[in-house]
C-alpha positions as CSV (number, residue, x, y, z in Angstrom):
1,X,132.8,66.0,39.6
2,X,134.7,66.7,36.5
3,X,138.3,64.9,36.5
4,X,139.5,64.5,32.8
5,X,139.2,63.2,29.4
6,X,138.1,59.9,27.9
7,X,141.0,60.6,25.2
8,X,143.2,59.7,28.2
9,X,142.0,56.5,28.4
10,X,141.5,55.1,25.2
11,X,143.8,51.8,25.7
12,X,143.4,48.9,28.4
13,X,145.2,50.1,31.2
14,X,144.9,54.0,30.0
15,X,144.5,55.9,33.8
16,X,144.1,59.1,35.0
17,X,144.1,60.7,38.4
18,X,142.4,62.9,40.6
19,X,141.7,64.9,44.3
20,X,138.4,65.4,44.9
21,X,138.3,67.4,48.0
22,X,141.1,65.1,49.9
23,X,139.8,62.0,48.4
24,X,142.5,60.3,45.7
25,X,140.7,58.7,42.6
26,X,141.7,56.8,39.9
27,X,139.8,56.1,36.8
28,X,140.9,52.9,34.9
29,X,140.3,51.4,31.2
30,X,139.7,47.8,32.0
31,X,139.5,46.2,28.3
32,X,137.1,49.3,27.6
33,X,135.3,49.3,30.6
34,X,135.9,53.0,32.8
35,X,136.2,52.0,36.1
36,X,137.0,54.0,39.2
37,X,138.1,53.5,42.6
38,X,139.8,54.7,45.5
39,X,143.8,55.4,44.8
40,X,144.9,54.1,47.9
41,X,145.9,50.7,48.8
42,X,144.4,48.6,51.3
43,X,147.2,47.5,52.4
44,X,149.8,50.2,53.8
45,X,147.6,53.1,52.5
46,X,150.4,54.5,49.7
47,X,148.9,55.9,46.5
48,X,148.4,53.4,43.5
49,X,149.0,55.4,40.6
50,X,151.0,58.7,41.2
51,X,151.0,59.9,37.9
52,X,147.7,62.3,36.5
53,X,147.5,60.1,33.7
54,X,149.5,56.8,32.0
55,X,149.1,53.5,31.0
56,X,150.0,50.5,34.1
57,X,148.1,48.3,35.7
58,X,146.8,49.2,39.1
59,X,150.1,47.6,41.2
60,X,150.7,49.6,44.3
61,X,154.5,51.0,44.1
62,X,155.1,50.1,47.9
63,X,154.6,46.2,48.2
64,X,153.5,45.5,45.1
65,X,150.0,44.9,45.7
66,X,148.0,44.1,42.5
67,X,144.3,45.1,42.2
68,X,141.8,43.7,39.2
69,X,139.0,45.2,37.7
70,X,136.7,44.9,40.3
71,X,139.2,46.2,42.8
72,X,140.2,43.0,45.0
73,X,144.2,42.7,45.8
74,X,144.6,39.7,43.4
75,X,148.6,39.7,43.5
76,X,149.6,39.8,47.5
77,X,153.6,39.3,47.4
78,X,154.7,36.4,49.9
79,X,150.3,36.0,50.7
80,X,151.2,32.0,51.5
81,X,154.2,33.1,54.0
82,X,153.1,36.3,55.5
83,X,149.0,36.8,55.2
84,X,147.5,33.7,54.2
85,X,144.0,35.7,53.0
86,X,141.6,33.4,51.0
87,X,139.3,34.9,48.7
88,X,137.3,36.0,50.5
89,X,139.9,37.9,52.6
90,X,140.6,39.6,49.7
91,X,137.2,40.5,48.6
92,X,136.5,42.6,51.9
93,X,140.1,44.6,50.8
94,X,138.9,45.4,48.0
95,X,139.2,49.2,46.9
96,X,136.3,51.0,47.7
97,X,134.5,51.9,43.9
98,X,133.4,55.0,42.8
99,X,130.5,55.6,40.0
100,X,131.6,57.2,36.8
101,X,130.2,58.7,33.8
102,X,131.0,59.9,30.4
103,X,129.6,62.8,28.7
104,X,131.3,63.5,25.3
105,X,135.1,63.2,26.0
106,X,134.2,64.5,29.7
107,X,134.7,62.1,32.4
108,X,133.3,62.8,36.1
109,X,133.0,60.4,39.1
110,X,130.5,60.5,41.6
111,X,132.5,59.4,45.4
112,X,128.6,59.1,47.0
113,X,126.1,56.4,45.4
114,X,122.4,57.9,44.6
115,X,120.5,61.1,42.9
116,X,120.6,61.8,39.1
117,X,122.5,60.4,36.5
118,X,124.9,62.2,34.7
119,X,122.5,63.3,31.8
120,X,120.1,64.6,34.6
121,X,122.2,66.8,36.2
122,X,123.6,67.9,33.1
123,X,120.3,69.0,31.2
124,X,121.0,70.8,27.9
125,X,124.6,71.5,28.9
126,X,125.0,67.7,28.2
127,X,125.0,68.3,24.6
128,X,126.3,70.9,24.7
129,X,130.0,68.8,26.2
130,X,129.1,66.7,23.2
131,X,129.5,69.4,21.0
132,X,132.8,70.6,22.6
133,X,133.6,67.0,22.9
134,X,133.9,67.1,18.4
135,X,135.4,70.5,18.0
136,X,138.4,70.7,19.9
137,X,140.6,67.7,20.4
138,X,144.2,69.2,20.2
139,X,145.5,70.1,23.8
140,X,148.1,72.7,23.5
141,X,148.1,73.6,26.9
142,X,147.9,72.5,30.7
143,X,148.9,73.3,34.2
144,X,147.9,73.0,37.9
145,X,148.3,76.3,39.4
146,X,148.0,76.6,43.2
147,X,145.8,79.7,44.9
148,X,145.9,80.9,48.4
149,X,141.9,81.0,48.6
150,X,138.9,79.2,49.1
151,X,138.1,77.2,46.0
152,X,134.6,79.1,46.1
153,X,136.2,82.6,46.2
154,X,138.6,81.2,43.6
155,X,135.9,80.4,40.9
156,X,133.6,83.6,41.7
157,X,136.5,85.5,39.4
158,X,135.3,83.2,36.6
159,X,131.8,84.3,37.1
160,X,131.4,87.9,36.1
161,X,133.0,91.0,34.2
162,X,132.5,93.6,36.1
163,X,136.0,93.1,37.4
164,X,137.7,93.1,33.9
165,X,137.9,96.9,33.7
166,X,139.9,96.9,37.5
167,X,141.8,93.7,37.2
168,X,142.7,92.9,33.6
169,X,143.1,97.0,32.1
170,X,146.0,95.2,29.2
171,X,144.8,92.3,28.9
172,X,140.4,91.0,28.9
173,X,139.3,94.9,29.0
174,X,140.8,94.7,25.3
175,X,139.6,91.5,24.8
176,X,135.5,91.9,24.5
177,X,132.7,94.1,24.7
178,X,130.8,95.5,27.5
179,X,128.0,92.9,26.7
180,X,126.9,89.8,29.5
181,X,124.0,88.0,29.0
182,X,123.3,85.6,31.3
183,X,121.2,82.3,31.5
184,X,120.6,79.1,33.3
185,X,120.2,75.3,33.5
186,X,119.6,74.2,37.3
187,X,122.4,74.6,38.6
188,X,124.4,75.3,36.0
189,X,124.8,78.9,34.5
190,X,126.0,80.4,31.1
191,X,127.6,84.0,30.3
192,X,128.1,85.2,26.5
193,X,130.2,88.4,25.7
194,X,131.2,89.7,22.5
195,X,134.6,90.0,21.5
196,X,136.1,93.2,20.3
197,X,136.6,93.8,17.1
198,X,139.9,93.6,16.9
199,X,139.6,90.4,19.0
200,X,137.4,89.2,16.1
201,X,139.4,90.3,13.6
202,X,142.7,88.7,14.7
203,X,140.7,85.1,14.9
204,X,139.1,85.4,12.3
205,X,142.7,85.8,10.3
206,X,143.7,83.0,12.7
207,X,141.0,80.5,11.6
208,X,141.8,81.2,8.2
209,X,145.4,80.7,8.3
210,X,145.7,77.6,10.6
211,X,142.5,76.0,8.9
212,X,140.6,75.7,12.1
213,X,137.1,74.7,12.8
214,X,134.8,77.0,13.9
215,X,131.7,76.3,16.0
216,X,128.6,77.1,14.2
217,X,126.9,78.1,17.4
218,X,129.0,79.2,19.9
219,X,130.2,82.5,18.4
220,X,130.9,84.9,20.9
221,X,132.7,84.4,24.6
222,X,130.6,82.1,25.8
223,X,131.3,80.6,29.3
224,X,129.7,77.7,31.5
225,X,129.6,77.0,35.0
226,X,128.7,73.4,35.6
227,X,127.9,72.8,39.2
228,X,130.3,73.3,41.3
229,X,133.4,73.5,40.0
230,X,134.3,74.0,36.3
231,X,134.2,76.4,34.3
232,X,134.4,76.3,29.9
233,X,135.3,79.3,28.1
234,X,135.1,79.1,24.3
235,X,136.1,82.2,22.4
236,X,135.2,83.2,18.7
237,X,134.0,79.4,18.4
238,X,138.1,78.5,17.9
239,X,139.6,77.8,21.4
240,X,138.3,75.9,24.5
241,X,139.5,76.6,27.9
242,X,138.7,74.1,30.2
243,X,139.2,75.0,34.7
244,X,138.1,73.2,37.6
245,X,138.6,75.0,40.8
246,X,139.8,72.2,43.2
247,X,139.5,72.8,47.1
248,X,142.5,71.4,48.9
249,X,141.5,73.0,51.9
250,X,139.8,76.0,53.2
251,X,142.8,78.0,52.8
252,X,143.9,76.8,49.5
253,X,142.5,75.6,46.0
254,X,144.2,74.2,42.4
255,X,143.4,75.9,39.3
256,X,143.8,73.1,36.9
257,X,143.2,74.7,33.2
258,X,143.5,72.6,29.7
259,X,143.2,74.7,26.6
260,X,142.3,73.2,23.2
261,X,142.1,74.2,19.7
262,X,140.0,72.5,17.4
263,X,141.3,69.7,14.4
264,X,143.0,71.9,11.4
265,X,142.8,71.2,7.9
266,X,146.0,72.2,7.0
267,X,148.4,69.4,9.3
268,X,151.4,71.4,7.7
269,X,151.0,74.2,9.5
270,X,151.2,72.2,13.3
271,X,154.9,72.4,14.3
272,X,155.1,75.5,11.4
273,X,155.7,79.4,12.8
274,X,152.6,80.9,12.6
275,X,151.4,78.2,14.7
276,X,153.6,78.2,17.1
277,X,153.2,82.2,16.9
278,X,149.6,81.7,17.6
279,X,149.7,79.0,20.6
280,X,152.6,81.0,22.3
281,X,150.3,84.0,22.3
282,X,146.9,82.2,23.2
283,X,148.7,80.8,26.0
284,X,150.2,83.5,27.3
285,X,147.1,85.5,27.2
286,X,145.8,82.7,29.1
287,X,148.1,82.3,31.7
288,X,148.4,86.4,32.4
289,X,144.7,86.4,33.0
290,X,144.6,84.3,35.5
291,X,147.4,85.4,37.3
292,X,145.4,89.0,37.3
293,X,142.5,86.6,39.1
294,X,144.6,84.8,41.2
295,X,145.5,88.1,42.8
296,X,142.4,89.5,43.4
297,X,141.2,86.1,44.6
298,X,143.4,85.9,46.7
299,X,142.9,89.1,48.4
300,X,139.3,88.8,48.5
301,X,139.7,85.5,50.3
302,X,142.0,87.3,53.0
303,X,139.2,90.0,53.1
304,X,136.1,88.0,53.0
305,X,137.4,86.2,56.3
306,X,137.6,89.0,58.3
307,X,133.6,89.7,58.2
308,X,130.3,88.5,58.9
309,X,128.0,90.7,56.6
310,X,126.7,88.9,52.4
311,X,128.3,90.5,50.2
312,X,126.9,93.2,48.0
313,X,125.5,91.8,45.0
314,X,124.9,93.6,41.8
315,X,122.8,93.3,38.9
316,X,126.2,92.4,36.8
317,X,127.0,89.5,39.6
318,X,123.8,87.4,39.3
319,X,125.6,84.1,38.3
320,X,127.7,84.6,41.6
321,X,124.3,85.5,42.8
322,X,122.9,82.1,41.6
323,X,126.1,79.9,42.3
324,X,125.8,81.4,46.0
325,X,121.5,80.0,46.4
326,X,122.8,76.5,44.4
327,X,125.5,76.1,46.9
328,X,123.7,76.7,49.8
329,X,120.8,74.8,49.0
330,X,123.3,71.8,48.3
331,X,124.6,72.5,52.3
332,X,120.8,72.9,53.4
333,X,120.3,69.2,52.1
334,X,123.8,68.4,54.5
């Protein structure tokens, strides 16, 4: 599971946070080393770090229970007085440790031990994060945005266009073509569009003026849908936009998007007008669309629960189509 970026912990004691489905995790730079673990102490059961991201050690804010890099409470306040654990007392309260793995600046965790590696389960979308991973490094936007639907309902909005014509008229439906080609890597799947002209135009002007890189192969719209839960959009090769649809319970789900532009070669212009001009539109853009999906999300989750019946799949809905036979092949190994 997807849960940040390695720029986030680039110095000892760099963190960042996490819910994967309930469970709190925290991922830790231990004098380079990426470690991750449980975020809740052993002791009374309060959160370590309650931050996303930061730089601390991993002291739990209740008691003041401090944990080392292989997760064992090291630093018990008033242990002589009040506990008396030895070593290996605090060996079996250890945090319970997680696997994680890097992929570019992507950084997922793993909560069961077993199956592929990282790479495996990736396939050729693992160089394809590397790639992303070099083009786009400046973050100029992030939230958490909360959904009333099933994180699965959520994320089907991100998996086709035949809705942009009903649910974004103002906004996508000016944005690209009529164009989707699809294709696939295991689990995984990819959708390419092509931007309108005008679309084209604008970034094109955009590129020029801001001195942004451009991605030599990724020239379109071109989306991916890593198993099971995030989705990259990079448009005209300029701008990533990075979403994982996280379940926080059958009724509800977190949109957490980050969108990045790449590295310019003109540093005067960050801070300048047009750049500011440009982000405040981008972002906005961004944020609109997905309040258009949130709605229709939404509703389809209220619908979707009140029958029994698949739904009616088109020819235009096959990466829903294939997300659906991933999924339940995943619950058929359950």
């Amino acid at each position: 599971m997807f849960v940040g970026f390695a720029n986030d912990l680039t110095n000892d004691n760099d963190f960042i946070t996490a819910e994967i489905a309930g469970t709190s995790v925290l991922v830790q730079n231990f004098d380079g080393d990426l470690r991750a673990f449980h975020n809740v102490c052993t002791h009374r059961y309060a959160q370590i770090h309650l931050r996303p991201c930061g730089n601390g050690k991993p002291v739990c804010p209740y008691h003041g229970w401090i944990f080392n890099r292989d997760g064992v409470p090291v630093g018990i306040p008033g242990n002589r007085e009040h506990f008396g654990f030895d070593d290996a007392d605090k060996k079996r309260l250890a945090l319970p440790r997680f696997e994680v793995g890097v992929r570019g600046r992507f950084v997922f965790v793993r909560l069961e031990p077993g199956g592929p590696g990282l790479d495996e389960q990736l396939g050729a979308y693992g160089a394809i994060l590397d790639h992303l991973s070099e083009m786009f490094t400046d973050r100029i936007d992030e939230d958490v945005l909360p959904w009333e639907a099933n994180w699965k309902a959520a994320l089907e909005s991100a998996l086709e266009v035949y809705h942009v014509d009903a649910t974004h008229p103002e906004t996508f439906k000016k944005f690209a073509k009529k164009v989707w080609i699809c294709s696939y890597e295991g689990e995984h799947s990819r959708g390419t569009t092509h931007l309108s002209d005008t679309s084209a135009r604008w970034w094109d002007g955009v590129i020029e003026r801001l001195g942004l890189p451009r991605s030599e192969t990724l020239r379109n719209y071109d989306h991916f849908m890593i198993f099971p839960n995030l989705a990259i959009g990079v448009t005209h090769g300029a701008l990533m936009s990075v979403q994982t649809y996280d379940p926080v319970g059958p009724e509800r789900s977190n949109l957490h998007f980050r969108l990045f532009l790449g590295q310019t070669s003109k540093p005067k212009s960050i801070g300048g007008p047009t750049r500011k001009a440009v982000e405040a539109n981008v972002c906005g853009f961004n944020r609109t669309v997905l309040d258009e999906d949130r709605i229709v999300a939404e509703s389809a989750h209220r619908g979707l629960k009140q029958v029994r019946v698949p739904a009616a799949l088109g020819a235009c809905e096959e990466r829903i189509a294939a997300f659906h036979r991933a999924w339940f092949a995943r619950m058929a190994d359950e």
